[in-house]
C-alpha positions in Angstrom: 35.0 -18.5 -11.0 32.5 -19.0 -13.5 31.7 -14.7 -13.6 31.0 -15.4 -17.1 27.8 -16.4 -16.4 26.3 -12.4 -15.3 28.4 -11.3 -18.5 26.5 -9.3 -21.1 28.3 -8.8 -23.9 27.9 -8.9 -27.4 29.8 -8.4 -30.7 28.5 -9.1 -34.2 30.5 -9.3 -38.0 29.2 -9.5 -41.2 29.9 -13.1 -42.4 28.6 -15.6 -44.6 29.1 -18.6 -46.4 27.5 -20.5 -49.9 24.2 -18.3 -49.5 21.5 -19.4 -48.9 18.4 -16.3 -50.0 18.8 -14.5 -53.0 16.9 -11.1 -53.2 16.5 -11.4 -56.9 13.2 -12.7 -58.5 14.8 -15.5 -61.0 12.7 -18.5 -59.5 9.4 -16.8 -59.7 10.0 -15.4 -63.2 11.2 -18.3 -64.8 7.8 -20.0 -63.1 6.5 -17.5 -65.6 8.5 -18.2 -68.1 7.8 -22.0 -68.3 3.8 -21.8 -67.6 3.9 -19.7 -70.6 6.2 -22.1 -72.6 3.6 -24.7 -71.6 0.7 -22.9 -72.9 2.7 -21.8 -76.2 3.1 -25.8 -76.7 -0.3 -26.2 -76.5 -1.1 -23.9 -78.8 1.2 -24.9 -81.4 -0.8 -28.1 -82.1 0.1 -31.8 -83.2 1.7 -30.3 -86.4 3.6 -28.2 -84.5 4.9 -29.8 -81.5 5.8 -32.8 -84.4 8.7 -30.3 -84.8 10.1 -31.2 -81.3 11.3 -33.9 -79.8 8.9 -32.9 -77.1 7.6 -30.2 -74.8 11.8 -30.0 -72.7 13.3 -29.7 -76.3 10.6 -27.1 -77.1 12.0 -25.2 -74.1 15.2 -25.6 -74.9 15.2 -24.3 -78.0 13.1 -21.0 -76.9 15.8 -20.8 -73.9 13.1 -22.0 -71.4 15.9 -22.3 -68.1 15.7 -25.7 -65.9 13.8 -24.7 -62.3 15.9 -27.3 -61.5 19.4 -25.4 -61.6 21.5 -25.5 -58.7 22.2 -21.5 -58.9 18.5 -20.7 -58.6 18.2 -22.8 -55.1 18.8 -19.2 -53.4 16.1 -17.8 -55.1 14.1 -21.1 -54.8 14.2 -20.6 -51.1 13.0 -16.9 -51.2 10.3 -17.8 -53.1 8.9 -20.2 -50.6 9.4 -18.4 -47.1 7.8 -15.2 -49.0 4.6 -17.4 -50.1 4.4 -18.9 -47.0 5.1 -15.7 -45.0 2.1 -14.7 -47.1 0.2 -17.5 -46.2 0.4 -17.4 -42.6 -0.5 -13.9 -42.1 -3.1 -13.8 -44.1 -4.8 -16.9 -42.8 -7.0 -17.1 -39.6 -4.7 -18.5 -37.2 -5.7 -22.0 -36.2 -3.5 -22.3 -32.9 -5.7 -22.1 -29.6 -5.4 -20.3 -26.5 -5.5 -22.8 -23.3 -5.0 -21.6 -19.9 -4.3 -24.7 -17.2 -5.2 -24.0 -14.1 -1.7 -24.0 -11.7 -2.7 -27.1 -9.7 -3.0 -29.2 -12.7 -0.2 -27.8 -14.0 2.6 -30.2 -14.7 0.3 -32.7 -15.1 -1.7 -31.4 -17.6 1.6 -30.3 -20.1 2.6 -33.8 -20.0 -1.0 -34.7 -21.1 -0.5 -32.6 -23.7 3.4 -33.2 -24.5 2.3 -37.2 -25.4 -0.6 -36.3 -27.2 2.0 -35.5 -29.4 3.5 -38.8 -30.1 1.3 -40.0 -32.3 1.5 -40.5 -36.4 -2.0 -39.4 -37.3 -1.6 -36.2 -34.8 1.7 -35.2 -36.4 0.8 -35.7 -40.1 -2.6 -33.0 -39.1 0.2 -30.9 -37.5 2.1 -30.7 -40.5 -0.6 -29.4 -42.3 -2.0 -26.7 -39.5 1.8 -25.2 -38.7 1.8 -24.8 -42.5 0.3 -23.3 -45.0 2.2 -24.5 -48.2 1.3 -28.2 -48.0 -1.6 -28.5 -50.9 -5.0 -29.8 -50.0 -5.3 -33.9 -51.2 -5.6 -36.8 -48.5 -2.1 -37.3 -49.4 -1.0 -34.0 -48.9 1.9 -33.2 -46.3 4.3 -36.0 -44.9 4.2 -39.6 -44.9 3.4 -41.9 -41.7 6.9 -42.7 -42.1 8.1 -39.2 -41.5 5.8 -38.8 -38.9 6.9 -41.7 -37.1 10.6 -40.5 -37.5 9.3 -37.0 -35.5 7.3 -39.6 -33.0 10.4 -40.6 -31.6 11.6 -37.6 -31.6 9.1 -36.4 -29.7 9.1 -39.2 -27.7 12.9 -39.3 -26.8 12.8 -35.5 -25.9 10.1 -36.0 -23.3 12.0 -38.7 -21.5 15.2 -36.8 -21.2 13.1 -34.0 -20.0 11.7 -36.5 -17.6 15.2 -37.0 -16.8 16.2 -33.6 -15.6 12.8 -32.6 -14.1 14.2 -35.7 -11.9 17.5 -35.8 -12.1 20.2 -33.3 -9.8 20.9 -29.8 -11.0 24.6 -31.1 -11.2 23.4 -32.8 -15.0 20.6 -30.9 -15.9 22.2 -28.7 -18.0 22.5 -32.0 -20.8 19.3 -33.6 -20.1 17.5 -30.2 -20.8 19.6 -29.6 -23.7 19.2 -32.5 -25.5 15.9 -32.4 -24.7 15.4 -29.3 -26.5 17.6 -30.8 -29.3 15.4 -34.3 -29.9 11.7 -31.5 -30.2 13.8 -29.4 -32.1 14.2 -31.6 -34.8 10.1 -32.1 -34.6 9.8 -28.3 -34.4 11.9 -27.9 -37.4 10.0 -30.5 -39.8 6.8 -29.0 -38.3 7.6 -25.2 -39.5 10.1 -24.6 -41.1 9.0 -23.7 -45.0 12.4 -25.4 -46.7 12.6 -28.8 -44.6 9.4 -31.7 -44.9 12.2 -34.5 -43.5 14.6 -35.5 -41.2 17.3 -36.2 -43.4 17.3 -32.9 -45.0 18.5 -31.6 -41.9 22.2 -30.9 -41.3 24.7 -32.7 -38.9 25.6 -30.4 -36.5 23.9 -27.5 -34.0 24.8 -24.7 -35.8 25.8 -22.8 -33.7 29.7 -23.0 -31.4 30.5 -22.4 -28.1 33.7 -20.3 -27.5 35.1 -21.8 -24.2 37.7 -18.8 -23.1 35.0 -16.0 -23.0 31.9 -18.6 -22.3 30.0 -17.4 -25.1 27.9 -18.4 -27.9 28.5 -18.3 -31.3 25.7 -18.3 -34.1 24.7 -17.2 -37.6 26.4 -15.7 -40.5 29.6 -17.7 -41.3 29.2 -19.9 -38.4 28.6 -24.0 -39.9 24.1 -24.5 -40.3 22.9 -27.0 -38.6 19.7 -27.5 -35.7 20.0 -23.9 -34.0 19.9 -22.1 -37.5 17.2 -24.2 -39.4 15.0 -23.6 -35.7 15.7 -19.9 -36.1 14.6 -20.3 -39.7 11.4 -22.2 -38.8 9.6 -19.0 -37.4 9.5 -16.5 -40.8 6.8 -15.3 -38.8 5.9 -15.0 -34.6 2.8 -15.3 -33.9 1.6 -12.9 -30.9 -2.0 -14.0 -29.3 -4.3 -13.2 -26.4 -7.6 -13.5 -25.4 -8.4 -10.0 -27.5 -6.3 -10.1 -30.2 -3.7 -12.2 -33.1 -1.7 -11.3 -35.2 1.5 -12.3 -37.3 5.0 -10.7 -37.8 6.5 -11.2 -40.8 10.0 -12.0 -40.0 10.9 -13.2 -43.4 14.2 -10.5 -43.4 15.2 -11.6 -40.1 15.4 -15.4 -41.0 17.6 -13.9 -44.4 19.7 -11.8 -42.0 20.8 -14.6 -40.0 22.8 -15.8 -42.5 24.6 -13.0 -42.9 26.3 -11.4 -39.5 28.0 -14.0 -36.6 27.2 -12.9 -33.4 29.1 -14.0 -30.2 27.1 -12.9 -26.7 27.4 -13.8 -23.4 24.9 -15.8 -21.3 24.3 -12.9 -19.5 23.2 -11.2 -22.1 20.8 -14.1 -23.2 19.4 -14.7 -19.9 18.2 -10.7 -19.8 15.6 -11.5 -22.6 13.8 -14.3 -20.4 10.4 -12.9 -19.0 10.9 -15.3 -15.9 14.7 -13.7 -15.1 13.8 -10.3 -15.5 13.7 -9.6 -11.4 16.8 -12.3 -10.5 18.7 -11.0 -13.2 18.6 -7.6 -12.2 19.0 -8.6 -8.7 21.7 -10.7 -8.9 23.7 -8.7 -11.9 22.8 -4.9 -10.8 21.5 -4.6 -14.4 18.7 -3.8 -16.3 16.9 -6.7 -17.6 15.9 -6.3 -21.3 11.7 -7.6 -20.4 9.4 -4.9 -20.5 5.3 -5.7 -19.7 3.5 -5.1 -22.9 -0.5 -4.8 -23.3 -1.9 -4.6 -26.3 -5.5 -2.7 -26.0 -8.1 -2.0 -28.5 -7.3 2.0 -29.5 -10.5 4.6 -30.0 -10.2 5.0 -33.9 -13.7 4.9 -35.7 -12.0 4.9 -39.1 -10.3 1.2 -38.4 -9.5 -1.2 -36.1 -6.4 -0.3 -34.2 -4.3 -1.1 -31.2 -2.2 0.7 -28.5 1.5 -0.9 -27.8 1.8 -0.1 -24.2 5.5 -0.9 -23.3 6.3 -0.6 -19.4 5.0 -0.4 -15.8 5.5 3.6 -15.6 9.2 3.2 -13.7 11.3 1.4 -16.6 10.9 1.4 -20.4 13.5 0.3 -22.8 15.9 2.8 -25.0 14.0 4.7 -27.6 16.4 3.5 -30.4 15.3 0.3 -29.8 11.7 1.0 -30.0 11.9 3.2 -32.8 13.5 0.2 -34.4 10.9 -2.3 -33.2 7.9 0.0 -34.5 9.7 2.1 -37.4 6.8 4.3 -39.3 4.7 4.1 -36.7 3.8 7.2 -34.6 5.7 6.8 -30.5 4.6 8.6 -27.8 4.6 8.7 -24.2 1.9 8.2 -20.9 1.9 8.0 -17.4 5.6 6.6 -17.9 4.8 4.3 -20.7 5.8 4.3 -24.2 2.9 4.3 -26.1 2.5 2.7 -30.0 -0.2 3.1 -32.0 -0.9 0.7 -34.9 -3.6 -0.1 -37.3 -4.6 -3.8 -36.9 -4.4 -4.5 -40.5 -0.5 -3.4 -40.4 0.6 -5.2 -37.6 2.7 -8.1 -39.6 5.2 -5.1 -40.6 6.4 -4.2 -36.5 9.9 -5.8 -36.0 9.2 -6.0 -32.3 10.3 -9.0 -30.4 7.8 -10.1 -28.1 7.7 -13.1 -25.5 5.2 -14.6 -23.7 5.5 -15.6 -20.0 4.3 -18.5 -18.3 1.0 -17.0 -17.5 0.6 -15.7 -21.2 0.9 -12.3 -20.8 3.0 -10.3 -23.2 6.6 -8.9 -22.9 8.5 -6.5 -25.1 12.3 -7.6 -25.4 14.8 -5.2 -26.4 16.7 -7.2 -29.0 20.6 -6.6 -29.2 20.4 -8.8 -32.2 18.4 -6.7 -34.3 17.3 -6.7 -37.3 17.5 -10.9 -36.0 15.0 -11.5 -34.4 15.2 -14.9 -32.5 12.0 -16.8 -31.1 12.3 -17.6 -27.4 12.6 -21.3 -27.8 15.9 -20.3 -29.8 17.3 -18.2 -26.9 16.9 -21.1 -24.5 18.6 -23.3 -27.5 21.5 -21.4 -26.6 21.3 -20.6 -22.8 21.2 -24.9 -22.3 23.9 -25.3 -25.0 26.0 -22.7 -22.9 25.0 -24.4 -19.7 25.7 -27.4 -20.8 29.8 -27.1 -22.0 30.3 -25.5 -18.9 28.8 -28.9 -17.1 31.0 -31.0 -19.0 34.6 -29.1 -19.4 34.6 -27.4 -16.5 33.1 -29.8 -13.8 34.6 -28.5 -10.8 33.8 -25.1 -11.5 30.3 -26.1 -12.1 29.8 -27.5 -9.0 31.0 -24.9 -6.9 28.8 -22.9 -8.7 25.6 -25.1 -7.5 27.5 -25.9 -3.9 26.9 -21.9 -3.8 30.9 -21.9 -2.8 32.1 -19.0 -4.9 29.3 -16.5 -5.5 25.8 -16.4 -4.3 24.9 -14.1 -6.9 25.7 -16.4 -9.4 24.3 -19.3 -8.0 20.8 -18.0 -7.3 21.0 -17.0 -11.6 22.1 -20.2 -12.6 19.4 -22.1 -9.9 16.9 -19.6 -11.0 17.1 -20.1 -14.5 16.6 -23.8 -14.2 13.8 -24.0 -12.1 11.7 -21.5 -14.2 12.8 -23.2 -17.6 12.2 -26.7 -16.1 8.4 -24.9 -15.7 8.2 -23.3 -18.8 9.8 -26.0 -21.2 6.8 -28.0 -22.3 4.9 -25.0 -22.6 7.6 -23.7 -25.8 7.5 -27.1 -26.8 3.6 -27.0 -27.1 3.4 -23.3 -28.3 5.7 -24.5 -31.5 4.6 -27.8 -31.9 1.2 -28.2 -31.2 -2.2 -27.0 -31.5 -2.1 -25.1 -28.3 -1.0 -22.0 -26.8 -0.9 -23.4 -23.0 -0.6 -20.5 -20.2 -0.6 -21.0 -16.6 -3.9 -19.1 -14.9 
């Protein structure tokens, strides 16, 4: 019963609805176009303009389009995750690294997690997650909005109280609706085409496929929560002690919209740092987490880094790192795969890295690639999953947890829960807040 759960499978289609990105430049040229118009009506003078019925009939007339046009909304939207893209990687990154000593642990992300709640806090936050927010007092979102995220923020930290508490027989929909009330907070607080809560859609955005326990997302599949979080990372931000950087993942958020995946929670649960030994243990497969350190390279011409993926026994397939680091020379030492890059290039790797609970790095081999999907986004899924299965198939779930059916499954499923219950507030913090909390 309930085998589903070590599954790892995966199929994708190309799909998609009303898009939603338009490659083309028609936004940006027709920015052009009118600051030009604008300057040609200035030039023509009070005898001039006297011709027009003013500066929109001027433009009218000299076929000056409306930026407001429904079909150039595609464009619109490429516009503004490109400039902000830009913005972010070019910017010194103002998140900071804070490692929490393990006895204070819990404690001290709670601290953290209500620090939060509060309007002046959120409205900062707005304007340090982003880059594309202007510079006035005013700038950014109202106290209003930011109260609406308050509650949000508020609400998601009780029902995570709620599970942290509660019996492993409900936390599947504690935790996930936990994840769902930041999320909205988290989406508001990055994502380049939403600034409020009522511009985001109804539903999660992604489905859950009961017969094969699976997950269904992107491409065709309705928008909603899980697709605008997905969308709210154009770039992933990688950081340690020694070095930052950004990758631009502007094509990735585009190529969501157009291929549906469907994967198993097996599959899913391989890209978690924390499972990589359980899931191999209790699966007899390979996990997809690889140990990553990035270390200053010996280059006098620039400043460059070594990729070091692996602990000298495993190492991920080649194809997926010559995807990952494509243009970028791949060798091999000691049993690692080694990657050399020039620090100033960095934002164009299409690696997906993680971080663990004690901040150091992991390189995930992504079977959604060229998506790729920020780990608070995987556990999106993983709790959505979990959750369905709590409440349609009841008495399998609890012989699942009663450890009546399979132990292997059962030590997975416990596992998973006791190291996201650990790890939540930490994603919450790393893409909501200020901080980049680790454990030491």
């Amino acid at each position: 019963m309930l085998e589903e759960i070590a599954h790892d499978k995966l199929s994708r289609l190309t799909a998609s609805n009303q898009p939603i990105f338009s490659n083309d430049a028609s936004y940006d040229n027709l920015v052009i176009k009118k600051a030009r118009a604008l300057e040609d009506w200035k030039g023509l003078g009070k005898i001039g303009q006297s011709k027009f019925k003013g500066l929109q009939d001027y433009e009218k007339q000299n076929d000056v389009g409306d930026l407001k046009d429904p079909d150039l909304i595609p464009s619109k939207n490429t516009s503004i995750v490109l400039k902000e893209v830009k913005g972010r990687i070019d910017r010194e990154d103002p998140l900071s690294l804070l490692g929490i000593e393990p006895l204070d642990f819990d404690d001290a992300v709670m601290e953290l997690s209500e620090i939060l709640e509060n309007v002046s806090e959120i409205r900062e936050l707005y304007k340090v997650r982003k880059t594309s927010v202007g510079e006035s007092a005013n700038a950014g979102i109202s106290a209003d909005e930011a109260k609406k995220l308050k509650n949000c923020f508020s609400q998601g930290r009780e029902l995570f109280l709620a599970g942290r508490n509660g019996s492993l027989m409900v936390k599947p929909l504690n935790f996930f609706y936990a994840l769902t009330a930041y999320t909205y907070g988290i989406i508001i607080l990055n994502n380049p085409l939403r600034y409020r809560k009522d511009m985001l859609p109804g539903s999660h955005g992604m489905a859950y496929l009961p017969a094969p326990i699976q997950a269904q997302f992107g491409g065709d599949t309705a928008r909603g929560t899980f697709s605008d979080l997905v969308s709210s990372f154009p770039t992933h931000l990688v950081k340690t002690p020694s070095i930052s950087f950004s990758i631009d993942c502007s094509n990735s958020v585009m190529e969501l919209y157009n291929t549906r995946f469907e994967v198993s929670l097996g599959t899913l649960l391989s890209m978690i740092p924390e499972m990589s030994e359980y899931f191999e243990l209790t699966t007899g497969q390979k996990s997809r987490c690889y140990p990553l350190e990035i270390i200053s390279a010996n280059d006098p011409r620039s400043v460059t880094w070594e990729f070091q993926i692996g602990n000298g026994e495993s190492r991920p397939p080649s194809n997926c790192v010559n995807e990952a680091f494509e243009g970028f020379p791949v060798t091999e030492r000691h049993g690692k795969i080694i990657v050399t890059i020039q620090a100033a290039k960095a934002s164009r790797i299409k690696a997906t890295i993680y971080t663990d609970l004690r901040g150091q790095l992991w390189f995930i081999e992504n079977p959604f690639f060229p998506v790729i999907l920020p780990e608070v986004a995987i556990h999106f899924l993983i709790t959505s999953v979990f959750s369905n299965i709590m409440r349609y198939r009841p008495d399998e779930w609890g012989s699942v947890l009663l450890n009546e059916v399979s132990s292997k499954i059962s030590l997975l499923t416990r596992h998973y829960f006791s190291s996201f219950q650990r790890k939540f507030m930490l994603l919450i913090l790393r893409s909501a807040s200020r901080y980049l909390p680790y454990a030491t």
